[in-house]
C-alpha positions in Angstrom: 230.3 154.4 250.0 232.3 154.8 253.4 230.1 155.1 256.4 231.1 158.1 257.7 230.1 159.6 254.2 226.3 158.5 254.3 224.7 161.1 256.7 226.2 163.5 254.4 225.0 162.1 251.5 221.2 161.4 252.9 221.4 165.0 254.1 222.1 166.3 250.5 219.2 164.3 249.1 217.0 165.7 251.6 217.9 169.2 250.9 217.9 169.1 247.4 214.1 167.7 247.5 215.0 164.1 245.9 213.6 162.2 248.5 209.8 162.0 248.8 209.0 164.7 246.7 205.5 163.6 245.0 205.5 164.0 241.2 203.3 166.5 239.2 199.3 165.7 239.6 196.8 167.7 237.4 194.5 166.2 239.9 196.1 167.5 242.7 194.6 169.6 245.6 198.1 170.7 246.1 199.1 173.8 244.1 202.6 172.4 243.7 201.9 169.6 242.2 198.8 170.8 240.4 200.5 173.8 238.7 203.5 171.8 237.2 200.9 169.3 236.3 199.0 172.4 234.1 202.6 173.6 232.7 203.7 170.1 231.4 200.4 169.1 230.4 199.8 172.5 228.2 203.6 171.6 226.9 203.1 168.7 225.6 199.7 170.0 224.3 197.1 167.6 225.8 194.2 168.3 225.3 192.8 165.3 227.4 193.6 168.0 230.0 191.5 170.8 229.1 188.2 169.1 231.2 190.5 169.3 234.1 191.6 172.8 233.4 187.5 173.8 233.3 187.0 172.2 236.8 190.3 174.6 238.0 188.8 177.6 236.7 186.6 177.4 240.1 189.8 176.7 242.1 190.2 178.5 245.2 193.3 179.4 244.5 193.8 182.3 242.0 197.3 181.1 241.2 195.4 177.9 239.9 192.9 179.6 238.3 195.6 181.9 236.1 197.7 178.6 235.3 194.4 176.8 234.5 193.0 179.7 231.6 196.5 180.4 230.1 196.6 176.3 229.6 193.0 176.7 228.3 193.9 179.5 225.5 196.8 177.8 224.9 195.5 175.1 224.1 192.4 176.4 222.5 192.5 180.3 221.4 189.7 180.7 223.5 189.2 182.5 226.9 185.2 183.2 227.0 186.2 186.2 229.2 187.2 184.4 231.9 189.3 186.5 234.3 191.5 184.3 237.1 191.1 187.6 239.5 187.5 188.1 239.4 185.3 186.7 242.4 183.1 183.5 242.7 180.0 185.0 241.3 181.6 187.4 238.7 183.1 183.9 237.2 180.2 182.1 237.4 179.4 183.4 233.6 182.6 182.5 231.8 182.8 179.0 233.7 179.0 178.5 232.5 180.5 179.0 229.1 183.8 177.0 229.3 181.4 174.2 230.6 179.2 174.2 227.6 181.7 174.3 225.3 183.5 171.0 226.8 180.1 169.6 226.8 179.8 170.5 222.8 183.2 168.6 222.6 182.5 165.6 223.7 180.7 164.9 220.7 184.0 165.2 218.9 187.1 162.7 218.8 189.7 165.3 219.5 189.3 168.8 221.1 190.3 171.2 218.6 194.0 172.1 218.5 193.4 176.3 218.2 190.5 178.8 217.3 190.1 182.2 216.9 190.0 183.9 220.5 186.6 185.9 220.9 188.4 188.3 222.9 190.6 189.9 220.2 
């Protein structure tokens, strides 16, 4: 590459968001990385996920919390009447029941691929 051509080219890797750009982490505090995290892991339909989705469902963000309960009744037909937009305390029920039902899953060797939403 001819040196007058490199500050140009290290200027369109930094613009296009090549260079240090962290990769998706369902673990994430960042919503960012978190979200695309949620997206690719509901795509690929891993249910391995879904314990990480339950803890997101308490997220302080609500765009989180909406990306975490579509991945959830994707990936299980269920919702347990969760609503992303309701407050702390108004979610407390829903989360009480998402929580019990991982715990009644662990018992299992797989999460179950889909069930019959409660909600329809």
């Amino acid at each position: 590459m001819h040196r007058s051509a490199r500050p140009i080219f290290i200027a369109a890797l930094l613009l296009c968001g090549c260079f240090g750009r962290e990769k998706p982490f369902l673990k994430s505090k960042d919503p960012s990385l978190k979200i695309p995290a949620i997206k690719m892991a509901v795509g690929a339909h891993d249910l391995n996920a879904c314990a990480e989705l339950v803890k997101d469902l308490d997220n302080d963000d609500p765009a989180v919390r909406f990306y975490a309960i579509q991945g959830l009744h994707k990936l299980t037909g269920e919702t347990f009447d969760y609503r992303y937009y309701d407050d702390e305390i108004a979610r407390k029920p829903a989360i009480a029941r998402w929580k019990a039902w991982l715990a009644a899953q662990k018992g299992t060797t797989t999460l179950p691929a889909t069930r019959p939403s409660q909600n329809q």
